[in-house]
N, C-alpha and C positions, 0 to 999 in steps of 0.2 A: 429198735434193732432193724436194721437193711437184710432181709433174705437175699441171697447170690446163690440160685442153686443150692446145694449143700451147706453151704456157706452161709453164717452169720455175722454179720457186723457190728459191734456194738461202740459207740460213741460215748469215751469223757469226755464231758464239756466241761472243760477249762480255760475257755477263750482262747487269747492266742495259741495259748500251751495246750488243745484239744488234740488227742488222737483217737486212732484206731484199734479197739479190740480183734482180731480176726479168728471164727469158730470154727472147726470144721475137720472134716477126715480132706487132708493134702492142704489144708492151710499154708504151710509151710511155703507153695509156692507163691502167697502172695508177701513176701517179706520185701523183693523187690521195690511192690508199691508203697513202700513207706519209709525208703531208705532218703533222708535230707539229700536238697540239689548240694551239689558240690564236694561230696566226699570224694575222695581221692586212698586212704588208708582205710581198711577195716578191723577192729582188733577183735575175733571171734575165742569170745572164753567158755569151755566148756570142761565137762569130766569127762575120763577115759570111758565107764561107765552108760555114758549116753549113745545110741548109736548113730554112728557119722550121719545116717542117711538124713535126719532133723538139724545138718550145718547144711544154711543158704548156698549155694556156689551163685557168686556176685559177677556176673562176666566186665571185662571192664574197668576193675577196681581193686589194688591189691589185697589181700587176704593174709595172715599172719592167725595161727590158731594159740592157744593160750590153754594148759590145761589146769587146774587147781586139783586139790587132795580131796578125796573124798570124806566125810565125817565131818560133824561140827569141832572136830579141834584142829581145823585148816579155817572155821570162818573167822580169821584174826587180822589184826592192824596189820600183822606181818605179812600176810595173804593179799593184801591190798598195796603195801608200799612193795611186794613182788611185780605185782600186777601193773604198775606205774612206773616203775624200773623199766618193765620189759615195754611199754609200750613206746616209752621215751627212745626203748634202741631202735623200734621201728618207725620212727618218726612221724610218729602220729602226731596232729597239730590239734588246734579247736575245731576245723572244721572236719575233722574226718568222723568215726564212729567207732563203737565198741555194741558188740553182737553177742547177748546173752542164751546162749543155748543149752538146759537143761532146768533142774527142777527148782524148788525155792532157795536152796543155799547161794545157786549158779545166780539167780536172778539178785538175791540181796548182796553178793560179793560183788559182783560182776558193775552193778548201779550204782553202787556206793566207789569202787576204784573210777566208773564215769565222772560221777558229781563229783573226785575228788581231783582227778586228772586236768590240768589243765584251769582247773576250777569249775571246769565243769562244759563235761563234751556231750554228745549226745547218745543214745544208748537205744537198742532192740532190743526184747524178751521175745528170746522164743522157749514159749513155757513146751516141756515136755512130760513132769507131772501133773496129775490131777489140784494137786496143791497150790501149784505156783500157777496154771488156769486159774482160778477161782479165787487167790488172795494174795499171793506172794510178789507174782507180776505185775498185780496192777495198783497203779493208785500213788507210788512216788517214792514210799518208802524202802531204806536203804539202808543197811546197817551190819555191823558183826558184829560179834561176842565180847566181853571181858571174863576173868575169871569169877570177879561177884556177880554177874548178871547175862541171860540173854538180850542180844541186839540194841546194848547202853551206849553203842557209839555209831553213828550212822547220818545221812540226810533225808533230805526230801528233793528227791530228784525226778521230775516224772519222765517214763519215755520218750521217745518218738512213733512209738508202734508196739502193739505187742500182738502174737502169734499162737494160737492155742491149738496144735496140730493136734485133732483126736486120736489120728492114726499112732503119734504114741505113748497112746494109755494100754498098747497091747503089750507092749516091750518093759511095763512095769510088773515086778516082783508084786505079789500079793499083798504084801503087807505095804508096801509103798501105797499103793490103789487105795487101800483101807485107809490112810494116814490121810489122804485130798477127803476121801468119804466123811472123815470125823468134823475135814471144815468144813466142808458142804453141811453138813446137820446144824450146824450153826444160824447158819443162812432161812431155817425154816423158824426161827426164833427170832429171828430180824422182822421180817416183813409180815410171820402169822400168816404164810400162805402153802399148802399143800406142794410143796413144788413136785413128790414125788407122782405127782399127775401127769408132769411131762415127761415126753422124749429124753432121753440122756443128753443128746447133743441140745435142744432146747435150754434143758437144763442148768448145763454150765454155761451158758446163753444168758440165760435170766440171774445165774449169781455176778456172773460179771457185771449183768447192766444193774444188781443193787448194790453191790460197793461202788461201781462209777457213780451211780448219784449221792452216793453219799459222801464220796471224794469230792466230788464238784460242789455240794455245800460246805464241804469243812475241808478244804485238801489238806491243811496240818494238824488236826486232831487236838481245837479247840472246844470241841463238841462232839457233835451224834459221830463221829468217824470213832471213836470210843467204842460203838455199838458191836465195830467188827471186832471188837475182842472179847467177844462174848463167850465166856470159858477160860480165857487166857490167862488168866492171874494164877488162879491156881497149874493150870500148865506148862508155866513158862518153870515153875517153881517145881514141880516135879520132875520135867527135864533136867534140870541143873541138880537138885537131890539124887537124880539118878545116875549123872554121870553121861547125860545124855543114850543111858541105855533103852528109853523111853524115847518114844519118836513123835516128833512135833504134835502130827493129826491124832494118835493114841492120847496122849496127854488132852489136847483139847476134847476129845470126847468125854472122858473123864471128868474135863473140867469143867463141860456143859453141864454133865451130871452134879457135879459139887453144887455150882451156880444153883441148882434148883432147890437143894437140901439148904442150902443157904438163906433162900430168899423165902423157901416156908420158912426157917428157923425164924428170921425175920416179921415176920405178918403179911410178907407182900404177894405172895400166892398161897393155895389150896394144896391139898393132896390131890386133886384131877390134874392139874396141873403139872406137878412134878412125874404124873405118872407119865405124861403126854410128853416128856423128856423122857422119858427112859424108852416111848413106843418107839422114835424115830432114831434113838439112841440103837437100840436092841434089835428093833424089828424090823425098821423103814433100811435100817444102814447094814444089820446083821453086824455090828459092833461086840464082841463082846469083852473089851481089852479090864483088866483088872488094876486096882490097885499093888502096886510094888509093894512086896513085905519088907520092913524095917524102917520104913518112913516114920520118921517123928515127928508132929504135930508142929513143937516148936520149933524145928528148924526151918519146916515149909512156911510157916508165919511170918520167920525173919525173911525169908527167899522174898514171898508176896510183899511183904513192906518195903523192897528195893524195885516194884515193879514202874516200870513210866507213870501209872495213874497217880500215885501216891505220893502226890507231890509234900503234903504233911500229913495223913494219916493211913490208916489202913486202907481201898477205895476196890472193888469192886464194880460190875457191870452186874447187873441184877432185872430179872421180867420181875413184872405186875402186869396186873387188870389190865393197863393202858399202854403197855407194852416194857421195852426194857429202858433204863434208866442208872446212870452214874452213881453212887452211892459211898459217900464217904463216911469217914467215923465209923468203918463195922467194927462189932466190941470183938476183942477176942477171944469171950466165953459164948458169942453168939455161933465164931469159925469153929471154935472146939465142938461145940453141940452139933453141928452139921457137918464137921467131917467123923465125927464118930457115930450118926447115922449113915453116912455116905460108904466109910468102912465097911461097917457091918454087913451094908447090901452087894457092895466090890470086890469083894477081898479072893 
């Protein structure tokens, strides 16, 4: 990471295809410095939602704004072949740009209508929740919904830049704030390091530059890039059983928590262990989101069996001793026994 003042830089390396993270309260004015030579069209997508002040003004360059629906039942094919519609009537070519401004929906709609446009144009995250800083923005992945599944249709598009204005994590609802906090806790389960040591701004410093390394060993998620979805299986699955009334970073705290009762269920951790998830869960994050009443065991089983990992069985992300690790074949009297301990303590 480059210190700038205030300002943090953080670097994927992905050789030719390397960019720029940028950290900071007023980040936002360096979007400038990373807009590709030669654009001429800019197509800025954002929510009504976000506040204007976090859209670039590009002097120079024409601008065209774009707005999408709020809620995961706008993150759809149809949201995307709007989005390409509308960009063809402003005659945007390959060489011009698409400017993502808002939080993780903006940034997986907005990247995927890029990578799909054109076959593929280039694309700015300007994350403006805690969420899409820390995991949504960065790293390539792109994607919406179907009705069996979150994020089953999508690419691997990476930026050209992405934008992490601190300034607005003030202009989020509380529970938005909470929903980036649930992935952030993830992150202290990746690496096994204290992050809550540092700075805040530090902070989402240090989770960006550990997904960029881990993007830059595996950028399509032939391996350790796996690790970022540590909790996800069961989150992605409690979101869709919910109806999406359950929000992304709530669900994955949750499913950090599952993950732990899972992997004692397992043999592969202790009780100290599991507690040590529920400290950063509880105490480090002030988390305290519950299980949704009426969930059925079996239905969240078949959810998690349509998840990306599973490619033939059940598959999990799971800690041990030596850290976290891919796990296939979990039985499904082992998930029954660790969500009906995970219940009993959630509910």
């Amino acid at each position: 990471m480059e210190p700038m003042s205030d300002i943090e830089t953080v670097k994927i390396d992905l050789g030719e295809r390397a960019y720029s993270v940028v950290v900071g309260h007023g980040a936002v004015g360096h979007v400038a410095d990373l807009i590709p030579q030669g654009v001429q069209r800019i197509a800025l997508v954002t929510q009504e939602s976000v506040p204007p002040q976090f859209r670039p003004t590009i002097t120079g360059v024409h601008t065209s704004v774009h707005f999408i629906g709020e809620g995961e039942s706008f993150k759809t094919l149809g949201t995307i072949e709007r989005l390409c519609s509308e960009f063809a009537r402003q005659g945007l070519t390959r060489k011009d740009l698409v400017i993502a401004v808002g939080g993780g929906m903006v940034t997986d709609v907005a990247g995927f209508a890029a990578a799909s446009y054109h076959r593929g144009i280039s694309v700015i995250h300007v994350a403006t929740s805690l969420l899409a800083m820390i995991d949504a923005a960065i790293g390539g992945k792109t994607g919406v919904n179907l009705v069996e599944g979150k994020n089953l249709v999508g690419a691997f598009w990476q930026p050209s830049g992405v934008v992490c204005d601190l300034d607005a994590l003030a202009s989020l609802p509380a529970r938005e704030m909470e929903c980036g906090l649930g992935e952030m806790a993830k992150y202290h389960f990746i690496v096994r390091e204290d992050l809550n040591a540092l700075p805040f701004p530090s902070r989402v410093a240090r989770c960006v530059g550990i997904k960029g390394e881990i993007v830059a060993a595996d950028e399509r998620e032939g391996g350790i890039r796996a690790f970022l979805n540590y909790g996800h299986t069961l989150a992605h699955a409690l979101e869709i059983e919910t109806d999406f009334s359950i929000a992304h970073g709530e669900a994955v705290a949750l499913g950090v928590l599952f993950a732990a009762h899972l992997g004692r269920a397992l043999g592969r951790i202790d009780d100290v262990r599991v507690e040590e998830h529920y400290h950063v869960i509880r105490e480090v994050y002030g988390l305290k989101i519950t299980v949704p009443k009426g969930l059925g065991i079996d239905a969240l089983i078949a959810a998690m069996g349509r998840d990306k990992k599973a490619v033939d069985s059940l598959t999990f992300v799971l800690d041990a001793s030596s850290g976290l690790e891919v796990v296939s074949d979990v039985s499904v009297e082992a998930i029954k026994q660790a969500y009906a301990e995970f219940t009993s303590r959630n509910s």
